[in-house]
N, C-alpha and C positions, 0 to 999 in steps of 0.2 A: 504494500500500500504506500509505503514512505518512498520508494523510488520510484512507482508511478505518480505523486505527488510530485517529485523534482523533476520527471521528465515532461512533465504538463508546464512547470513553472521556467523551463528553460525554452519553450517554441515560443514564437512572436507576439506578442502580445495582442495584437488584432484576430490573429487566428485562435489561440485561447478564449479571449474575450466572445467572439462569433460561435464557437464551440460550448460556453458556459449558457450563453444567449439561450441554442436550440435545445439545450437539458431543461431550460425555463419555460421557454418559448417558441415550441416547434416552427421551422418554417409554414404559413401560412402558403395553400395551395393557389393556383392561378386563377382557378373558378371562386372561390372566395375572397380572394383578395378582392378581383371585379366589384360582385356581388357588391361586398361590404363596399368598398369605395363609393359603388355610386349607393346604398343604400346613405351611408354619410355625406355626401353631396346634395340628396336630397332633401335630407334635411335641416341641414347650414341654410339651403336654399327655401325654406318654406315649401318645399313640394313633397314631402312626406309627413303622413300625421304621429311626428314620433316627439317625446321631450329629447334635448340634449342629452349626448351619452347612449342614445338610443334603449336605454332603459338598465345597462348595464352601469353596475358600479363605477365611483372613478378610476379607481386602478386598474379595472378591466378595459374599461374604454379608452385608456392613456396606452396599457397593453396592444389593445386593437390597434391602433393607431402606428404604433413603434412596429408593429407587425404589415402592415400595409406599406409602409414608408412612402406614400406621395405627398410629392413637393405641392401638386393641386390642393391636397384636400389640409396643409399645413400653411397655405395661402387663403383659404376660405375661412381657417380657423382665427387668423385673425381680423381679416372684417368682420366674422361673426359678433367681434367685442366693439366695433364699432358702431357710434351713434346711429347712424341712419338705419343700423339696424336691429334697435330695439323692440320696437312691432313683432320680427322673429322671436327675438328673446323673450319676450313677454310671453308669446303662442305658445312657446316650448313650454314655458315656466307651468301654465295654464291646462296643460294636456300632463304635466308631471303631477300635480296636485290633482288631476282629477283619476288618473290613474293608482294614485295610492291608494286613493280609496277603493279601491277594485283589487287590490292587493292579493287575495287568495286567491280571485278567480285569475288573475296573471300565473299566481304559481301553480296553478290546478293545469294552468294549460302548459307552461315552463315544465313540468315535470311527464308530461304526455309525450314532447318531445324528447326530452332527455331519457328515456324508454328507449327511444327511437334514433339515437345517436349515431352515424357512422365513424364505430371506433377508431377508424383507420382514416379520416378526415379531423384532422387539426381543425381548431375553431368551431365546429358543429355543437358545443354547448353554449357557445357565446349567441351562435346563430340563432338556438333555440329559445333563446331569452328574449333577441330583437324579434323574431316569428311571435312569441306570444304576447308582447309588448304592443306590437301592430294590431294582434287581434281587438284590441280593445277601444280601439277606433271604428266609426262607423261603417264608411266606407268599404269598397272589395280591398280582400290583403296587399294584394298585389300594386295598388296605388295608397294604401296606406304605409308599405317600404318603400316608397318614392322607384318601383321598377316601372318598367315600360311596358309588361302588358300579365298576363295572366299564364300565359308561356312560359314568360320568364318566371314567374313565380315558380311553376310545376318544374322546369330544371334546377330551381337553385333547394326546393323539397327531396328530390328524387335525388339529388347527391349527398345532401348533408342526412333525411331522414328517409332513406331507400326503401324499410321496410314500411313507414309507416305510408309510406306513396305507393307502396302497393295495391292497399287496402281497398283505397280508393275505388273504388272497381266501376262505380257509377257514374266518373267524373264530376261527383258534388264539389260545388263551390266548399273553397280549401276552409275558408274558417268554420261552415255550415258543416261541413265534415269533422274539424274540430271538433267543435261543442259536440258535435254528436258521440262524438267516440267518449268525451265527458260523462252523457249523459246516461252512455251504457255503462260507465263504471259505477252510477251509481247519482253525481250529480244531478244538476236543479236548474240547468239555464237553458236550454232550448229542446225543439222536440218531444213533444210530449205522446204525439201520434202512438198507438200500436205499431204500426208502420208506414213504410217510404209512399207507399198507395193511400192510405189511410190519411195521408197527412193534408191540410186544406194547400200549404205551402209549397206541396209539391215542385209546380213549375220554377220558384221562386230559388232551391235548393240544387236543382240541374241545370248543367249547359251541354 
């Protein structure tokens, strides 16, 4: 152990340092990094219904970040502090305070994900917290992560939560699929039909 300790402390100190990094902080894949970027882009920008931080802690989201490494989205973070855009800060402030109070029902759906992690995908528990943080906006999910369409939603699912996009089998709208799978474990927030025929909402539920 003591001479693999000296032999770590004699290679270059960038390369040590980058090595001690991915013990921390795995490299972040290509398809997430994407994802996340513009998922934080949109909402720096007002075009995603998410608070600051995307719902994750700060050390997590300071993580995320040091993990993405765009010079973009470290340019956007500082007008974010600037005046003219306070309106944002304020919306974000606004959507964090209302979202607390929904606090179990964020971790009832955080932990449906986290079930459903692809182990072998870095960041897929981070993902699963900004997926359930989104749920909680009105909106379809897919424009509440500030993505560009419903598409993109079902690939950035199917990578990070492979088995739970399985399931799917009906193409129900992703959050209405959520709740639902909630509501067979046992919760209380949508769905109450017998079933999928049964239900008045039906159309409302499929695409």
């Amino acid at each position: 152990m003591e001479s693999q300790i000296v032999q770590e402390t004699q290679q270059p100190m960038s390369e040590a340092w980058l090595q001690a990094l991915s013990r921390v902080c795995p490299p972040m894949s290509l398809h997430n990094r994407n994802w996340f970027e513009q998922i934080i882009h949109s909402q720096l920008n007002g075009q995603a219904e998410l608070p600051y931080g995307l719902g994750l802690d700060n050390a997590s989201y300071m993580d995320l970040k040091r993990a993405i490494a765009s010079d973009d989205i470290s340019k956007q973070e500082l007008l974010w502090k600037q005046p003219f855009k306070a309106s944002l800060r304020k919306r974000a402030q606004v959507l964090e305070e209302v979202f607390d109070l929904r606090m179990q029902e964020r971790n009832e759906l955080s932990s449906l994900l986290f079930a459903h992690c692809n182990d072998k995908v870095p960041f897929a528990f981070q993902m699963a917290i900004v997926v359930a943080t989104a749920c909680l906006s009105q909106s379809h999910l897919w424009h509440n992560l500030g993505l560009r369409n419903r598409s993109e939603l079902g690939d950035l699912l199917k990578y990070n939560f492979p088995l739970l996009h399985q399931q799917n089998t009906n193409n129900m709208r992703w959050k209405r699929f959520f709740y639902r799978q909630l509501c067979q474990q046992g919760g209380d927030y949508v769905c109450r039909a017998p079933s999928c025929q049964e239900c008045s909402s039906y159309s409302e539920c499929f695409v």
